[in-house]
Z-matrix of the N, CA and C atoms (Angstrom, degrees):
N
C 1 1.458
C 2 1.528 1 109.34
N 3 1.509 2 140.02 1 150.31
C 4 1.006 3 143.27 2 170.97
C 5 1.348 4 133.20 3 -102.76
N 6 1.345 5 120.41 4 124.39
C 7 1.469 6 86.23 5 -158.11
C 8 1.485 7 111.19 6 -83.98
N 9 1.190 8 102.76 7 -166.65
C 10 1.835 9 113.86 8 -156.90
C 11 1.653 10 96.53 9 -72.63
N 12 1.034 11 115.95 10 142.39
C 13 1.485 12 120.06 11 169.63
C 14 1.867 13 123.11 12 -67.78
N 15 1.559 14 89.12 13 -23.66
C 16 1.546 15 95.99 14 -157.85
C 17 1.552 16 98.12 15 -83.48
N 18 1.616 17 128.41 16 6.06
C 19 1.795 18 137.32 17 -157.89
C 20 1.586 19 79.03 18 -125.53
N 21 1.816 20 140.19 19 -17.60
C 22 1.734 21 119.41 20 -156.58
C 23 1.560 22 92.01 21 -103.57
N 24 1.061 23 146.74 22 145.17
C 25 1.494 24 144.99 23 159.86
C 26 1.234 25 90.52 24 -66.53
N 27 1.397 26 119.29 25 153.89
C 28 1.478 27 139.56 26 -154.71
C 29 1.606 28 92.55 27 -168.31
N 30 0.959 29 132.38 28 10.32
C 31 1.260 30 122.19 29 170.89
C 32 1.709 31 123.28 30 -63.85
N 33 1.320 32 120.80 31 -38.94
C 34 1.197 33 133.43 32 -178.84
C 35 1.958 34 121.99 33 -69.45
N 36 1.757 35 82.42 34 -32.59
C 37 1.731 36 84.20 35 170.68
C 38 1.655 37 104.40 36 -109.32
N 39 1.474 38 126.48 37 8.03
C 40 1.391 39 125.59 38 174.35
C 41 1.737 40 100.04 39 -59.38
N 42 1.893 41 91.70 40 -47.45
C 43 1.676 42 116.84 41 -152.23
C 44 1.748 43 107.32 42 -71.80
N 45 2.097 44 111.26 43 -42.51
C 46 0.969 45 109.72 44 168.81
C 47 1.977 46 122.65 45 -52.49
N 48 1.576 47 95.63 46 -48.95
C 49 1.599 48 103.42 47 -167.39
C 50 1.653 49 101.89 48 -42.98
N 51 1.503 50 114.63 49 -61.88
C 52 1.505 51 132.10 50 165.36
C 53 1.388 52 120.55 51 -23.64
N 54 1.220 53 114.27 52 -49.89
C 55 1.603 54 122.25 53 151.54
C 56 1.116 55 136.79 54 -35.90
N 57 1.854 56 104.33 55 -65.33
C 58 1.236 57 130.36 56 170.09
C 59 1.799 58 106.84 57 -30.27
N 60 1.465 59 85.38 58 -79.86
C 61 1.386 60 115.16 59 -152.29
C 62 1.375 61 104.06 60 -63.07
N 63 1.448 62 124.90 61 -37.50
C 64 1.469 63 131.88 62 163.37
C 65 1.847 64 83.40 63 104.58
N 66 1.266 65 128.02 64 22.05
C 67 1.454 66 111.56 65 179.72
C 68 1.446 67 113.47 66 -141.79
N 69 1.196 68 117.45 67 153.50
C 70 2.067 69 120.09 68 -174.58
C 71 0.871 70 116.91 69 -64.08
N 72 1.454 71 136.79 70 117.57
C 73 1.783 72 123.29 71 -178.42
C 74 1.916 73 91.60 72 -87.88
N 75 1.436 74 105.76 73 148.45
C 76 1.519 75 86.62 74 -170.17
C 77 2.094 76 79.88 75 -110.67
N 78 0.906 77 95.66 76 142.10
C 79 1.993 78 110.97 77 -126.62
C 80 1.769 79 69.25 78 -99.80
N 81 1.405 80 117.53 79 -61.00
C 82 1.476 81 91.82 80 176.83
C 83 0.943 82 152.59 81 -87.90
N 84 1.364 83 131.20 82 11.54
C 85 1.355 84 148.94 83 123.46
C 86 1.993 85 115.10 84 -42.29
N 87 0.963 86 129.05 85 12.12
C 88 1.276 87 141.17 86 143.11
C 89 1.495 88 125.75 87 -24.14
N 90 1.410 89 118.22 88 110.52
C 91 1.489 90 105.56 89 170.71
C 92 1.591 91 99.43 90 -114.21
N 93 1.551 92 119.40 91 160.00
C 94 1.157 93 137.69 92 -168.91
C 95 1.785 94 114.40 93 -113.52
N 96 0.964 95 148.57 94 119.47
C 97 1.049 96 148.14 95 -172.96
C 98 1.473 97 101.91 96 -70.89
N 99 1.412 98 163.75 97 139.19
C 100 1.222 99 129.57 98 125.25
C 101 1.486 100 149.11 99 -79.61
N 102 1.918 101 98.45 100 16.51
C 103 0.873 102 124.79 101 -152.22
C 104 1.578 103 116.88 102 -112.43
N 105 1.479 104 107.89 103 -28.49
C 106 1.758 105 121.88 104 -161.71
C 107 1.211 106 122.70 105 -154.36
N 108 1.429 107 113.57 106 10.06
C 109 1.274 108 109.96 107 176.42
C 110 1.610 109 110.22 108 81.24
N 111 1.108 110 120.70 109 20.69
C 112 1.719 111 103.70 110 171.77
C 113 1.508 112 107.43 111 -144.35
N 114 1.051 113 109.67 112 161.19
C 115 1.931 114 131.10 113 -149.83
C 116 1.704 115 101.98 114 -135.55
N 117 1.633 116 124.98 115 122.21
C 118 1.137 117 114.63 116 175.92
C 119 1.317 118 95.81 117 -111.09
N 120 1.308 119 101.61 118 166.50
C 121 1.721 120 106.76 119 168.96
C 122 1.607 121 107.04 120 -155.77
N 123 1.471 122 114.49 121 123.20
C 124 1.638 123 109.64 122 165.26
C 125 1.612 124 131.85 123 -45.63
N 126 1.276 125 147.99 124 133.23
C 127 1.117 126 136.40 125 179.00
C 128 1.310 127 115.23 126 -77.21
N 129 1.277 128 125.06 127 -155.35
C 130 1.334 129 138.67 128 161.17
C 131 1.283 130 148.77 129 -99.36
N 132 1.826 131 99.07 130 3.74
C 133 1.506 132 129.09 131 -178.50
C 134 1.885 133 96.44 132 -124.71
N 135 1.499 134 106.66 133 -6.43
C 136 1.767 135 92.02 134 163.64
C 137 1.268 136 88.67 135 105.58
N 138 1.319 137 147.86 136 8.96
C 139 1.199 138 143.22 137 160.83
C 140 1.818 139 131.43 138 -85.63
N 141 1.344 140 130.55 139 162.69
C 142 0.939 141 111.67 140 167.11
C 143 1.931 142 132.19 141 -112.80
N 144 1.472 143 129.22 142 170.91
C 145 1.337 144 113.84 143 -167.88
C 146 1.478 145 100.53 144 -145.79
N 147 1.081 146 109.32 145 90.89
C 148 1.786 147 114.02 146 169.17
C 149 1.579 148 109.01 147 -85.21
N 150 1.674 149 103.44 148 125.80
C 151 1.243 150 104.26 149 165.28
C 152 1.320 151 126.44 150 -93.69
N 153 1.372 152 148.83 151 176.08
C 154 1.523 153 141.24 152 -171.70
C 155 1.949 154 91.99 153 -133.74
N 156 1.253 155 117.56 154 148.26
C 157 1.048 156 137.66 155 159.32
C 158 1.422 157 122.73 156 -123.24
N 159 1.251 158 123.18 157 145.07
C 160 1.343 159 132.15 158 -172.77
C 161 1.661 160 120.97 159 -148.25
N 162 1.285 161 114.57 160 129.29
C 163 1.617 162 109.47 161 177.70
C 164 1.472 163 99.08 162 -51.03
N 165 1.567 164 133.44 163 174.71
C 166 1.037 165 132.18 164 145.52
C 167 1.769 166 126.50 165 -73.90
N 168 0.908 167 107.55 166 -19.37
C 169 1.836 168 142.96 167 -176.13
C 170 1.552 169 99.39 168 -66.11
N 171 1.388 170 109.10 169 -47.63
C 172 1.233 171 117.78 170 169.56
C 173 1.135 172 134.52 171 -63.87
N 174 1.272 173 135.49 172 -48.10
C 175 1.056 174 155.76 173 177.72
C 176 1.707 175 120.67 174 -42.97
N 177 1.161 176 110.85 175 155.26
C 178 1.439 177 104.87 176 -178.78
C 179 1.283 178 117.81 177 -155.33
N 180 1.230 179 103.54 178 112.24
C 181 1.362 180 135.35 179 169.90
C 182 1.388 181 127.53 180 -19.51
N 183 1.376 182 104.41 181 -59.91
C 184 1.384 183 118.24 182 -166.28
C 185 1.538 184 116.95 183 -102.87
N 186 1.845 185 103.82 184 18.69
C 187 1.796 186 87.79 185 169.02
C 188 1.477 187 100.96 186 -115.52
């Protein structure tokens, strides 16, 4: 199970993605999955930015 996004501080990869992307996530307009681990948020040019979360446990190496 994953836990809820809206209980993890996310501030540090809100701020990196924002970086990344060179664009504003407007942070409260935020939707929360409760289902899969991923978080969308509208930008600031009218676009959208879903993030994905994953245990590490999960993950796999070899595909």
């Amino acid at each position: 199970m994953m836990d809820a996004l809206t209980t993890v501080p996310l501030h540090d990869v809100l701020t990196q993605t924002e970086r990344r992307l060179e664009r504003l996530l407007k942070r409260n307009d935020g939707h929360y999955s409760k289902f899969n681990g991923t978080a969308g948020f509208p930008t600031d040019v009218g676009t959208w930015v879903r993030l994905s979360w994953r245990r590490p446990a999960s993950l796999n190496p070899n595909r």
